[in-house]
N, C-alpha and C positions, 0 to 999 in steps of 0.2 A: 560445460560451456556449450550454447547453444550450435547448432550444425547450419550453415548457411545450405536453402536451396535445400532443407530438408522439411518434414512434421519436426517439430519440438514440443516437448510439456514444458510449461514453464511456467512459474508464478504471479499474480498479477498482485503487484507491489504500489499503486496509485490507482485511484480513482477519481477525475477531480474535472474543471474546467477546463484543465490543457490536453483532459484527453484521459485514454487509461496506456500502463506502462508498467511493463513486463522485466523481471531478473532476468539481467542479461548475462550477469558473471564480467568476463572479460570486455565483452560488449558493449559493458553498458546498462542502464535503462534502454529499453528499446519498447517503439510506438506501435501498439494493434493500433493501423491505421481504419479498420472497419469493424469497430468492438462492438456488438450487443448490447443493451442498456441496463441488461438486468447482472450484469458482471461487478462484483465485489473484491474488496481487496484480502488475500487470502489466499482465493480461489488457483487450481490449475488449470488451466487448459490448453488445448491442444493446437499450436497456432503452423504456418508455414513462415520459414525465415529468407528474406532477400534482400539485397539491397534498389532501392530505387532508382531514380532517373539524378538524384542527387548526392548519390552515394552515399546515403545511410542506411544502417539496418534499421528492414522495421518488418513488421509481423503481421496478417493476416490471417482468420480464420476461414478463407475463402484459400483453397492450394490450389498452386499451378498445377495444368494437364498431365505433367509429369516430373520429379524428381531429377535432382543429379545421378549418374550412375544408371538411369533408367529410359527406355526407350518409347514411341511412340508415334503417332500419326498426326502429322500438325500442318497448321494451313501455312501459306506463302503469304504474308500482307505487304510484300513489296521485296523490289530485287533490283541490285544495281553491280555496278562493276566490283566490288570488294565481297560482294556475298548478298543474301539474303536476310531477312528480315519473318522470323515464324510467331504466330500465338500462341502460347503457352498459359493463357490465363493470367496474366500477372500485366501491369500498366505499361513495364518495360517492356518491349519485345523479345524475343528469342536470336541471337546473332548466327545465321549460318556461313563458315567463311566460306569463299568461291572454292579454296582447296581442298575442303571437305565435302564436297558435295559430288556425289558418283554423276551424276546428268544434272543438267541446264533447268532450274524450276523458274514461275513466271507468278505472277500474283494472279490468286485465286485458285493454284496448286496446293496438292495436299502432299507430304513424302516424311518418310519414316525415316525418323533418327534416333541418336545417340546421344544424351547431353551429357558430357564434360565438362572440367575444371579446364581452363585455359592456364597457359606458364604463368599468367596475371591472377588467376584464380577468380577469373569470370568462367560464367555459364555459357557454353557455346553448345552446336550441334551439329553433329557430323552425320551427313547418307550412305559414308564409305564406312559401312558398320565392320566392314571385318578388319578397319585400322584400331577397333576399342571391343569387341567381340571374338572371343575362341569359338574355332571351327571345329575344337575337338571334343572328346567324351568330356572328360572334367571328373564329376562326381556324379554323373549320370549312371543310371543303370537299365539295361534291356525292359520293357514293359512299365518303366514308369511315367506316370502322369503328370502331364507340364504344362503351364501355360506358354501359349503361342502370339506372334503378331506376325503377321505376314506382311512378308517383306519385299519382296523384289520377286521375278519371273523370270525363267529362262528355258532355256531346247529341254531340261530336263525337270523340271519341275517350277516348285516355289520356294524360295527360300522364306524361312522364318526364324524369326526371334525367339530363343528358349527362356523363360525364368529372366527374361533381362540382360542375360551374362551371354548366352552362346547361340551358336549358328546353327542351325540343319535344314535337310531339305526332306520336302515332301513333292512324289514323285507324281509325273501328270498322269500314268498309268493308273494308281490307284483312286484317281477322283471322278465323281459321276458328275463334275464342272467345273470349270474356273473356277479359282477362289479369288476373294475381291484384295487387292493390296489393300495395308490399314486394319484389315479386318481382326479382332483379337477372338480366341477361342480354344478349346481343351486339347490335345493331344496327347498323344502316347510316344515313348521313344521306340521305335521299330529294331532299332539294328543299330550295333557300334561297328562299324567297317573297320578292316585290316588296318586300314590307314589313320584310323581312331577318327575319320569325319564319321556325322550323323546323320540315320535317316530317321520321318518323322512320320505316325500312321494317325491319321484325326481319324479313322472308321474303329478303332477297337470301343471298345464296350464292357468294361466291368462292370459288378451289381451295383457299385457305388452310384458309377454315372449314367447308368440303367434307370435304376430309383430315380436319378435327380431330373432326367429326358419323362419320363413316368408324370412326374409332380409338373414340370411344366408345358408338359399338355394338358394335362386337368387345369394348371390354373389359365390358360390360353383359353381353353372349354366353358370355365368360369366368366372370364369376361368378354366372349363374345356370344354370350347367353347360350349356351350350350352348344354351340353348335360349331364348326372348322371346315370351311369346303375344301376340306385336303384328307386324303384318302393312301390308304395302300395302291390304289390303280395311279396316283397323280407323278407326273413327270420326277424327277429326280431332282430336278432344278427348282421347282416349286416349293417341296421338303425342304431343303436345301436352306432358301431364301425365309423359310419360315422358321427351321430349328438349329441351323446349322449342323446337321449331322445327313448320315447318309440313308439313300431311299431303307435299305438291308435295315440298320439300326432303327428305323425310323419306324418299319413293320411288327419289327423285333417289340419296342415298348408298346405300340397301339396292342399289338396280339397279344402282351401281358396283362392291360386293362382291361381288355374284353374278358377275358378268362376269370377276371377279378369281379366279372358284370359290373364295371363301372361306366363303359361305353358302350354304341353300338357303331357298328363300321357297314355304310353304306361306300357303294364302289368311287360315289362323288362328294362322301362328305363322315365326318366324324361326329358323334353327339353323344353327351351326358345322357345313364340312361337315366 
């Protein structure tokens, strides 16, 4: 049975003047409302499932900005007394209610949430992530590698979003800057505390994601014709806003492509040799 609010595979069973129209199972037929011309009946593919502004299910192969169960940075497109109103990609908007929202947003705001199945089994959004998000270890382990979103700010750091599912923080001691709220990117898990909360280290560095920082400087290298006016000498914040990683790791990969003579490193700038 098809999953609402998720990717599905699913069949495509009509091809015709009313349109094409996908195995729905219990469903239904249900309408790819934006099909492709070259789609035959037969065919699988891989569509997003929601219901509309009319309360039908129907299918696109255009997916909203984020999933149910999954979190994200989404814009404000209007806000009144019962809640908000977010883009999510989809024609319907995204419902945030006033109670789930940790602070006051205002159209043309951007803020990180949670999307939910509502008691009605609508898609809603919530910014009090830690009403739908564990703050504790889970299935986590010391030194492994996660994906992050960053979340919210405070005296102690940033919090951020792990894998979708849970909460940590990453401490303002260890950053050579602010990190941008919204922002998504690699980290490590630093530390599982007595209290089983989590801390979070975006500066570690294995070979994997060595090599992977290595490949995109070269291909950075590549299209701005050889050449990067960023350097080992350049601020922190500059790296930073260019690779998302820190000045230390940023030195780290440029000094492994010199060594490779794949670069050379002038103090104001980097180039293909």
């Amino acid at each position: 049975m098809p999953q609402l609010y998720q990717m599905n595979l699913l069949t495509i069973i009509e091809v015709g003047k009313d349109g094409v129209f996908l195995e729905g199972d219990d469903e239904g037929d249900i309408h790819l409302v934006d099909a492709p011309d070259t789609l035959q009946e037969g065919e699988e593919i891989e569509v997003f499932i929601y219901r509309n502004t009319s309360d039908n299910v129907v299918a696109t192969v255009a997916p909203a900005y984020v999933k149910v169960g999954e979190c994200a940075n989404l814009e404000v497109v209007s806000a009144g007394d019962n809640g908000a109103f977010l883009d999510w990609g989809l024609p319907k908007d995204l419902f945030l209610p006033h109670k789930e929202q940790a602070y006051y947003v205002d159209e043309g705001d951007y803020c990180v949430v949670h999307v939910y199945l509502d008691k009605k089994g609508r898609p809603a959004a919530s910014s009090l992530l830690y009403h739908h998000l564990d703050e504790y270890q889970g299935d986590l382990e010391e030194g492994q590698q996660v994906d992050l979103l960053i979340a919210d700010e405070s005296d102690l750091g940033f919090k951020a979003v792990i894998n979708h599912e849970q909460l940590g923080l990453i401490y303002h001691s260890e950053l050579s800057q602010p990190l941008q709220l919204g922002t998504k990117m690699k980290g490590w898990i630093k530390e599982i505390r007595d209290d089983g909360k989590i801390n979070i280290n975006i500066n570690a560095l294995d070979t994997d994601t060595r090599d992977e920082l290595e490949a995109q400087i070269l291909a950075q290298l590549k299209q701005e014709n050889g050449r990067i006016d960023i350097s080992d000498k350049s601020p922190p914040e500059e790296i930073f806003a260019a690779f998302k990683v820190s000045k230390k790791n940023f030195k780290r990969a440029i000094g492994s492509l010199y060594k490779q003579r794949l670069i050379k490193i002038d103090p104001k700038f980097i180039a293909l040799v």
